[in-house]
C-alpha positions in Angstrom: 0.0 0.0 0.0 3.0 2.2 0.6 4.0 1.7 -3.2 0.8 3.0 -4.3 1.0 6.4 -2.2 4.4 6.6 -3.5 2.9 6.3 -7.0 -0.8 8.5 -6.8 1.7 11.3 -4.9 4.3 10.9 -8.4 1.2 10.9 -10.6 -0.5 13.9 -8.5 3.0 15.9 -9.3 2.8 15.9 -12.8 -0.9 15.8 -13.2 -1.4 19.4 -12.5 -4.3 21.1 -14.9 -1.8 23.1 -16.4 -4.5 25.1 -19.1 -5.8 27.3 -16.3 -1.8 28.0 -14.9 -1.0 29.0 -18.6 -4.1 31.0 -19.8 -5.0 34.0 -19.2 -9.2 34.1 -16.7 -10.7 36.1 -19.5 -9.8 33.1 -22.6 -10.6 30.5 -20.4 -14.2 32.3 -19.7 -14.8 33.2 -23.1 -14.0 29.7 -24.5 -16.6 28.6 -21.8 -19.1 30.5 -22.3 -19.4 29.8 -26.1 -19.0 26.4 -25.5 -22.3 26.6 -23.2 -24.2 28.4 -25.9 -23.7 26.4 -28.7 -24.6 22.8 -26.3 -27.5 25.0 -25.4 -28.8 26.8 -28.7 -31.4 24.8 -29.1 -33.2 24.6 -26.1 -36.2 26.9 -25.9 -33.9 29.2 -23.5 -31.5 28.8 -25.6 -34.2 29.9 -29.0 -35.8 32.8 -26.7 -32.6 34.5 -25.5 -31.4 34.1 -29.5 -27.9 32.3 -28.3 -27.4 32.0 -32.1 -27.2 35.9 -32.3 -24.8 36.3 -29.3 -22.3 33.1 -30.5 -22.0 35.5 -33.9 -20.2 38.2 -31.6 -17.3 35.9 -30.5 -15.9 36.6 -33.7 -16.2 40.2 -33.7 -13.2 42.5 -33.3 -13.6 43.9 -29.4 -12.4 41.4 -27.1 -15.4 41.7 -24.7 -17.8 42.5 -28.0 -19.2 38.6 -26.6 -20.1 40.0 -23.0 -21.8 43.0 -24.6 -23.9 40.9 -26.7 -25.1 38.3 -23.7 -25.8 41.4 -21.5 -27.9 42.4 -23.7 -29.7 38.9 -24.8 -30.4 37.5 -21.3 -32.0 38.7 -18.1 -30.5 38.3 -15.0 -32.2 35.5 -12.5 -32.8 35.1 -9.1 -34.4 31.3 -7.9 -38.0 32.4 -8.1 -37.9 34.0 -11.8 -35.7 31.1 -13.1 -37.7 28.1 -11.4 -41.4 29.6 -12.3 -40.1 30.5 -15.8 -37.9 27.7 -16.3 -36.8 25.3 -14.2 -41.0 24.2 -13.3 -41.1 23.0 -16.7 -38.3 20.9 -16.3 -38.9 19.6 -13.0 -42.3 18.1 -14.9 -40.3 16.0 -16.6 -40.2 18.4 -20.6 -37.4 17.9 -22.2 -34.7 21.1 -23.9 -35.6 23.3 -21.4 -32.4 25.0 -20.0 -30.4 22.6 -21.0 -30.3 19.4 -23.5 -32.1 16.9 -22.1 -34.1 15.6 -19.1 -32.9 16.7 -15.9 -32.7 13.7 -14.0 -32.0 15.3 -10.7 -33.0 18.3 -8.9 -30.4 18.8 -5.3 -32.5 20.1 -2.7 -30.5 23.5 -1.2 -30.3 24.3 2.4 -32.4 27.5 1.8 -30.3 29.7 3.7 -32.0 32.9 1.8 -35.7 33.0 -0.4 -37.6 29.7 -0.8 -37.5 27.5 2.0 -36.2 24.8 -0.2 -34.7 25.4 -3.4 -34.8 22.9 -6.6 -31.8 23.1 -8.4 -31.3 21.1 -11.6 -28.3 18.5 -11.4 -26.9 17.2 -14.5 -24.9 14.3 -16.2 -22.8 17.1 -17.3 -22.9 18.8 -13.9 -22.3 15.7 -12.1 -18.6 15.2 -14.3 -17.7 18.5 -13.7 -18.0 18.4 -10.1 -15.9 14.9 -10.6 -13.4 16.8 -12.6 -12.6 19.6 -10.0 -12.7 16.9 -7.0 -9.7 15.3 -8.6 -8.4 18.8 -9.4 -8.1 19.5 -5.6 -6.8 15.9 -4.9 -4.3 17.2 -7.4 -3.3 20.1 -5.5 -2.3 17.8 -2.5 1.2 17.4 -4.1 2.2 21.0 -2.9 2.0 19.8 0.6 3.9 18.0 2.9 2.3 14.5 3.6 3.3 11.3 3.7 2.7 8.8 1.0 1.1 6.8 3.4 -2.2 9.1 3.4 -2.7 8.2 0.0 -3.9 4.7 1.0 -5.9 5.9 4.0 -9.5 6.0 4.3 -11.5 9.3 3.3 -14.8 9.5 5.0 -17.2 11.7 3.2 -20.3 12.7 5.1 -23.1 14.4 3.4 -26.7 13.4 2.6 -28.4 10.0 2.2 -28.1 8.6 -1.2 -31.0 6.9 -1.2 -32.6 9.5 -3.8 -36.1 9.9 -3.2 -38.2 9.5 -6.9 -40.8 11.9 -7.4 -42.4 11.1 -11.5 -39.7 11.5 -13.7 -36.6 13.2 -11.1 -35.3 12.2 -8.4 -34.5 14.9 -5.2 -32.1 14.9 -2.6 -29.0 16.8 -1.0 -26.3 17.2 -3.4 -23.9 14.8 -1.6 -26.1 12.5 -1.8 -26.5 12.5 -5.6 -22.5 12.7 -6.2 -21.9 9.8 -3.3 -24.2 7.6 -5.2 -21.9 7.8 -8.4 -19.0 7.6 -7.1 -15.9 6.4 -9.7 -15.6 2.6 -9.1 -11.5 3.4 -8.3 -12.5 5.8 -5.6 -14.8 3.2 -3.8 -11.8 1.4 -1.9 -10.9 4.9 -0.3 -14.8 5.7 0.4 -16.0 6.0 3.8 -18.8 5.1 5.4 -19.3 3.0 2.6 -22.8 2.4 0.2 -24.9 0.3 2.7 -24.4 3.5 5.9 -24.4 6.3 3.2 -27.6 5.6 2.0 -29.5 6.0 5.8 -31.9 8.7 5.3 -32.0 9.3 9.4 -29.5 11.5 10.0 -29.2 10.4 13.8 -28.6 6.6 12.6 -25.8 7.4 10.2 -23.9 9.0 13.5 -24.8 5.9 15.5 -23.9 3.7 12.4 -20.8 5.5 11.8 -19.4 6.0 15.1 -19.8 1.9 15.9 -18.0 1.2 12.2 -14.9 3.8 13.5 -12.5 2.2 15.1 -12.4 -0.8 11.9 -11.1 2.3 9.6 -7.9 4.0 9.5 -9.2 7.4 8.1 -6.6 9.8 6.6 -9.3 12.6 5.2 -12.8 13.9 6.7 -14.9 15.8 4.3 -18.1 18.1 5.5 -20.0 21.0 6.8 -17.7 21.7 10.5 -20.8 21.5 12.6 -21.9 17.8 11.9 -18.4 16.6 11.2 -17.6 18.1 14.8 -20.8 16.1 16.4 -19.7 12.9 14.9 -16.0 13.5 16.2 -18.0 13.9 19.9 -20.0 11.1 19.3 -16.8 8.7 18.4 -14.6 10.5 21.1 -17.4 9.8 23.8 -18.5 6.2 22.3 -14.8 4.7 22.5 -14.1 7.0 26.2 -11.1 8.0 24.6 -9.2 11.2 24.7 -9.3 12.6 21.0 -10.4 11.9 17.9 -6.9 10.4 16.7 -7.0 7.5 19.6 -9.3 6.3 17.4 -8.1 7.3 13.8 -4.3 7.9 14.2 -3.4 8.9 10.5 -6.0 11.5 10.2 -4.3 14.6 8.7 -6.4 16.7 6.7 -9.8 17.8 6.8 -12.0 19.1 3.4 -15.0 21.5 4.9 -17.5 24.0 2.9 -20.7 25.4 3.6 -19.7 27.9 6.6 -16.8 29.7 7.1 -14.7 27.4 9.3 -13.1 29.7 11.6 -16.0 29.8 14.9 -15.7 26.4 14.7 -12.2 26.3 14.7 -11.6 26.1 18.7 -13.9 23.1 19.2 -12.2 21.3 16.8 -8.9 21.9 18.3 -10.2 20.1 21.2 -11.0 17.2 20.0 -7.7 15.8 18.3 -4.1 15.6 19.2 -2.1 17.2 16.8 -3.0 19.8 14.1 -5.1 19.3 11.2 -4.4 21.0 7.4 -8.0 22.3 6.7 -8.6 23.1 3.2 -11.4 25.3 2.1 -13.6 23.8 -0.9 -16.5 26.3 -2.6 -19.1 23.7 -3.6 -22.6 24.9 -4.0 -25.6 23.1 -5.4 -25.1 25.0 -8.8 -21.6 23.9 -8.7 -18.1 23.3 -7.7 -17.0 27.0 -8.1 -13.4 27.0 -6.0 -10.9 25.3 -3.8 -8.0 25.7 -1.5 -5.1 25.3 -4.2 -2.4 26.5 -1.8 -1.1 25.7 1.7 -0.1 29.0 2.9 -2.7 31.0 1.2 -6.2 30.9 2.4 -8.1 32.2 -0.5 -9.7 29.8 -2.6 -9.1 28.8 -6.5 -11.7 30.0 -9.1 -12.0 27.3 -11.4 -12.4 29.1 -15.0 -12.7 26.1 -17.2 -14.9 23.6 -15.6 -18.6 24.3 -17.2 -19.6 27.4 -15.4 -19.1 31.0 -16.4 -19.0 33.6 -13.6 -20.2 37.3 -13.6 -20.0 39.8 -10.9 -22.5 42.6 -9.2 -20.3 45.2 -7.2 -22.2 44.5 -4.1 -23.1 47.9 -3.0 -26.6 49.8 -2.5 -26.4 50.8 -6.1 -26.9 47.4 -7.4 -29.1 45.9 -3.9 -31.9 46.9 -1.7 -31.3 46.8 1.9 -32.9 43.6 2.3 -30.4 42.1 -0.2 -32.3 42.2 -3.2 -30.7 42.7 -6.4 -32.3 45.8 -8.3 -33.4 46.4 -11.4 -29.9 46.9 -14.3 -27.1 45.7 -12.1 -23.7 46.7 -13.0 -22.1 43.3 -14.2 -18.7 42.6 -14.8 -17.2 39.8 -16.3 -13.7 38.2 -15.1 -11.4 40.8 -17.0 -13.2 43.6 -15.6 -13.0 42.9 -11.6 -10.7 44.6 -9.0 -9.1 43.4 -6.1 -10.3 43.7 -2.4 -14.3 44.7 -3.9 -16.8 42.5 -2.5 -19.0 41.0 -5.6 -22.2 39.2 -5.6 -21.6 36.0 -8.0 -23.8 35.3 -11.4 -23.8 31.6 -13.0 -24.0 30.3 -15.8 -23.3 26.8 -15.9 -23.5 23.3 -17.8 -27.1 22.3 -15.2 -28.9 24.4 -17.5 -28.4 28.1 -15.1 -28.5 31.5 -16.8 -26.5 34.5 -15.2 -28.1 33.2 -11.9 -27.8 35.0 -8.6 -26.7 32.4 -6.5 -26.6 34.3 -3.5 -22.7 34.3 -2.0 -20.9 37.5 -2.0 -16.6 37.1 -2.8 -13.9 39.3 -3.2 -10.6 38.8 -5.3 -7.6 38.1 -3.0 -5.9 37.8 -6.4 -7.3 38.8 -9.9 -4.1 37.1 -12.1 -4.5 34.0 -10.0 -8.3 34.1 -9.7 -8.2 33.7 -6.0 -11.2 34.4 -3.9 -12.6 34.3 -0.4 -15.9 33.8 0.7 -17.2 37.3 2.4 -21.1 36.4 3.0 -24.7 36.2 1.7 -26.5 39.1 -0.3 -29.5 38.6 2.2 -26.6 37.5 5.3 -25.9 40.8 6.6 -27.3 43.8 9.0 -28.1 47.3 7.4 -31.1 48.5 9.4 -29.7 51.7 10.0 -26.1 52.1 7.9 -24.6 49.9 10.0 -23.4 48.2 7.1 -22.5 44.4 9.1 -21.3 41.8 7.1 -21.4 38.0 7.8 -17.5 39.1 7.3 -17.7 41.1 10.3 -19.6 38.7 12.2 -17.5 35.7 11.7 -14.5 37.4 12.6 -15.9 38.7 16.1 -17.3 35.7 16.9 -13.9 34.1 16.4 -12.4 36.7 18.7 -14.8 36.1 21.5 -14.2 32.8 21.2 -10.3 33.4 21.9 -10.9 35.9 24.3 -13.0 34.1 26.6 -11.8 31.0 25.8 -14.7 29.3 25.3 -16.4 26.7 21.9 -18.7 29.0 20.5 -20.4 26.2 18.1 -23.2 28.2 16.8 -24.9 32.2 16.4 -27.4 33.5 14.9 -28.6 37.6 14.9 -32.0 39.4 13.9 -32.0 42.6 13.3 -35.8 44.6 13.9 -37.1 47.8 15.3 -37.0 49.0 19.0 -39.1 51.7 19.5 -38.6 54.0 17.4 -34.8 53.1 16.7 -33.1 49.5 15.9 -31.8 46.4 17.4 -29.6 43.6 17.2 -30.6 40.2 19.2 -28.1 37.9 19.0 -28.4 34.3 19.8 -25.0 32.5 20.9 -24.8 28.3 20.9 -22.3 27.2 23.6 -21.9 24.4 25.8 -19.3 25.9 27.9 -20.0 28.0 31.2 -19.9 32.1 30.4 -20.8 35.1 31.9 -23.2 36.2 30.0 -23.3 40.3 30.5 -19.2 39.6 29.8 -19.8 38.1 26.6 -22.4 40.6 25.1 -19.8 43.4 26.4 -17.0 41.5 24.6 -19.3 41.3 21.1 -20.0 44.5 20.7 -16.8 45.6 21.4 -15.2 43.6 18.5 -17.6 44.2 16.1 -17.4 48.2 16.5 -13.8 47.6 16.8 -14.1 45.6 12.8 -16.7 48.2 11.6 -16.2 51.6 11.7 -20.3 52.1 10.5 -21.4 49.5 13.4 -19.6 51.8 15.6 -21.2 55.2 14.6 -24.8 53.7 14.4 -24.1 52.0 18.0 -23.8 55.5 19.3 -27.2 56.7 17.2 -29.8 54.8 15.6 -28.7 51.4 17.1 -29.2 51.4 20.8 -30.4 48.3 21.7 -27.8 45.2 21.5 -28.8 42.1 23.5 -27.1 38.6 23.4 -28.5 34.9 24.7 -26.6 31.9 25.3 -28.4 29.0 24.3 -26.6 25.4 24.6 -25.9 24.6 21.1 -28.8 21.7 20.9 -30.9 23.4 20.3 -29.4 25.3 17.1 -29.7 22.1 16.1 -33.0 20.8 17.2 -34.8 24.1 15.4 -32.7 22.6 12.0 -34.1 19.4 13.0 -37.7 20.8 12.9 -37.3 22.6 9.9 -35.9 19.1 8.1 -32.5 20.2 7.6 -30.9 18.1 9.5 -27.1 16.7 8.4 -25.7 16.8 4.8 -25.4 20.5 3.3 -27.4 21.9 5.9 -26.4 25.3 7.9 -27.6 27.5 10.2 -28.6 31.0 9.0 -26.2 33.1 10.1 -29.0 36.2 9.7 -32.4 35.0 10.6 -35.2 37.5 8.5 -39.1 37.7 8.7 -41.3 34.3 8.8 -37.8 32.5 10.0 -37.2 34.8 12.9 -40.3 34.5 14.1 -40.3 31.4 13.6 -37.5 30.8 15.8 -38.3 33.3 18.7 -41.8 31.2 18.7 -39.3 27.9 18.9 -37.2 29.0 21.9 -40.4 30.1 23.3 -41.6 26.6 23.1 -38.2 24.7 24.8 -37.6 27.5 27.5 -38.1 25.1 29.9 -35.5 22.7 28.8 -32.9 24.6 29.0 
């Protein structure tokens, strides 16, 4: 087994994609973009929007003469216009909508912002792509320092049931559970928790099935959204009555997460192993695998320009949004060769599952526009502008990390609401910890680091927004509320913001469990 490490870590060396590292973001876009129009010319999108007209322009003399043209062709979408126009039809099982053919699968999306579950159309072509970039990242292992060993190790990869549930002529689930069920036949020996536990549809019998199947793996890689990977890692570390997490799985060095940003979850991780970790960062969303962590030392994320999607990006500012998020009407859009570093951006798809300059809802900025390096800075409808205070899930992220240090305490979950007090504003905060914490300490400590990351928090703290109020809630019940809502496990997070219906919603749920905790 030491021989084949020694020969996938060889192979990963000079496997490197080397077209993006040699091509300039704009040529790779531009060759993707036409390549989606002319799969998709012939779909009725495709015959509305006139994609025969637009390819005609990639031959014209200005370089961005192409961009013009599908500007000017095709709308911009959010989920409602795109699924009532669009993507209904194709959920009914009619062939050519979006894209050439039937869509066979439709991943169900956390719905963090909008619908309370979103439909998203998964293709064959979809399905490759996100195959494609998977071994892309694997690829981008060879820049660190591991052991060939870990190339023979275990990777347990723990996401939704794949036991697809059929409904007429599509079948629906969470998008790793569509993936894990066509997983390459060469791949299988590494796959953990195998296809018998992987298809459980009851999230709190994978855990028990997984935890009792632990100690008979010798895992190397964990991939998943921190907060249930870090309840499994409890469930194991408590099951076995061992100390940490590598007791139990010794050659466990690296650990794939997406979803959230990873940093409040950091400290609880930390607790539960015995010697450091390498997180990498990956970017997939339903509508695609957009980025990954290509570099140790760097922890921006890698754009991938030539992988069936084309990106556009909305300067996120109150030009292009409402103050509830919503995108107005003529956005400024830019296309890759047009973006500047260290602006925030609001992301538009266009991708090979059939999506049209699609807001998907996540907000980047360019660590590095030669390299096409981003980082995640929030959600268009994931951040707090009541009164100019202008607090991104950027902002909040960060202070709840610094609480977290300061205190020294897990904080494993936090939600805020923003509404009206009187006739100014407020912010209630909602803070999931186990640990014991002064409470009137720890709201002092928040507001402090927030005004101390936001210069507009700080002015409106001192005007419009008086009232700032935090509760500590043990962290079950974050998840119990999840539970309720049936978003349990798999891609499933916590809203970081909590708006209308779901805050009260919420506030009606806590009223409910007061007494148990």
């Amino acid at each position: 087994m030491a021989i084949l490490g020694t020969l996938l870590k060889k192979g990963i060396t000079l496997g490197e994609s080397l077209e993006q590292q040699y091509t300039s973001p704009l040529d790779l876009q531009k060759q993707e973009l036409r390549k989606l129009l002319i799969h998709s010319k012939q779909t009725r999108f495709g015959e509305k929007y006139q994609f025969g007209t637009i390819l005609k322009s990639f031959k014209k003399g200005r370089v961005d003469q192409f961009y013009t043209e599908y500007c000017q062709h095709v709308p911009l979408f959010d989920y409602d216009k795109i699924f009532d126009e669009w993507w209904q039809e194709a959920k009914n099982g009619k062939r050519d909508v979006c894209y050439p053919g039937k869509i066979k699968y439709f991943a169900l999306s956390s719905g963090t912002s909008g619908a309370t579950s979103k439909y998203i159309p998964i293709t064959k072509d979809m399905i490759k792509s996100i195959r494609r970039t998977s071994v892309r990242q694997i690829l981008s292992l060879s820049r660190y320092e591991l052991p060939n060993e870990l190339f023979t190790k275990g990777i347990l990869m723990l996401g939704g049931s794949t036991n697809l549930r059929k409904h007429g002529t599509y079948f629906e689930g969470d998008l790793s559970g569509i993936t894990a069920a066509q997983i390459p036949f060469w791949f299988q020996h590494f796959y953990k928790p195998g296809k018998k536990i992987a298809k459980t549809s009851d999230w709190g019998s994978k855990l028990d099935d997984i935890t009792k199947k632990a100690k008979d793996w010798d895992i190397g890689i964990i991939v998943g959204v921190p907060a249930w990977l870090q309840i499994l890692m409890e469930k194991i570390v408590n099951y076995y009555g061992v100390k940490t997490i590598h007791d139990i799985w010794p050659n466990l060095k690296i650990f794939v997460h997406g979803g959230v940003s990873f940093e409040p979850y950091k400290k609880g991780f930390e607790k539960l192993v015995a010697h450091p970790l390498i997180y990498m960062e990956t970017y997939l969303a339903s509508e695609g695998f957009i980025a990954f962590q290509a570099f140790p030392d760097r922890k921006s994320m890698k754009l991938v320009l030539n992988n069936g999607i084309f990106y556009e990006f909305v300067p996120f500012n109150s030009k292009n949004f409402d103050e509830d998020g919503s995108i107005r009407g003529n956005p400024e859009t830019y296309h890759i060769g047009q973006v500047e570093e260290n602006k925030e951006y609001a992301l538009l798809l266009t991708t090979n599952a059939g999506t049209w300059r699609y807001l998907i809802g996540d907000v980047i900025k360019f660590a590095s526009v030669e390299e096409a390096e981003i980082q995640i800075t929030g959600r268009t409808k994931h951040f707090l502008s009541l009164c100019g205070e202008h607090l991104s899930l950027d902002n909040m992220n960060k202070a709840i990390e610094l609480v977290s240090e300061e205190l020294n305490i897990d904080i494993r979950e936090f939600t805020v609401i923003g509404e009206p007090s009187g006739s100014l504003f407020a912010h209630r905060w909602y803070i999931g910890t186990d640990d014991e914490v002064d409470e009137p300490l720890l709201t002092k400590s928040l507001d402090e680091k927030l005004m101390s990351l936001n210069d507009d928090y700080k002015v409106e703290r001192g005007h419009a927004l008086k009232d700032f109020s935090v509760n500590v809630l043990p962290s079950a019940v974050f998840y119990d509320w999840m539970k309720k809502q049936g978003k349990e496990g798999g891609q499933n997070k916590f809203p970081r913001v909590l708006k209308k219906e779901k805050s009260e919603n919420w506030k009606s749920f806590l009223s409910d469990q007061k007494q148990n905790f």
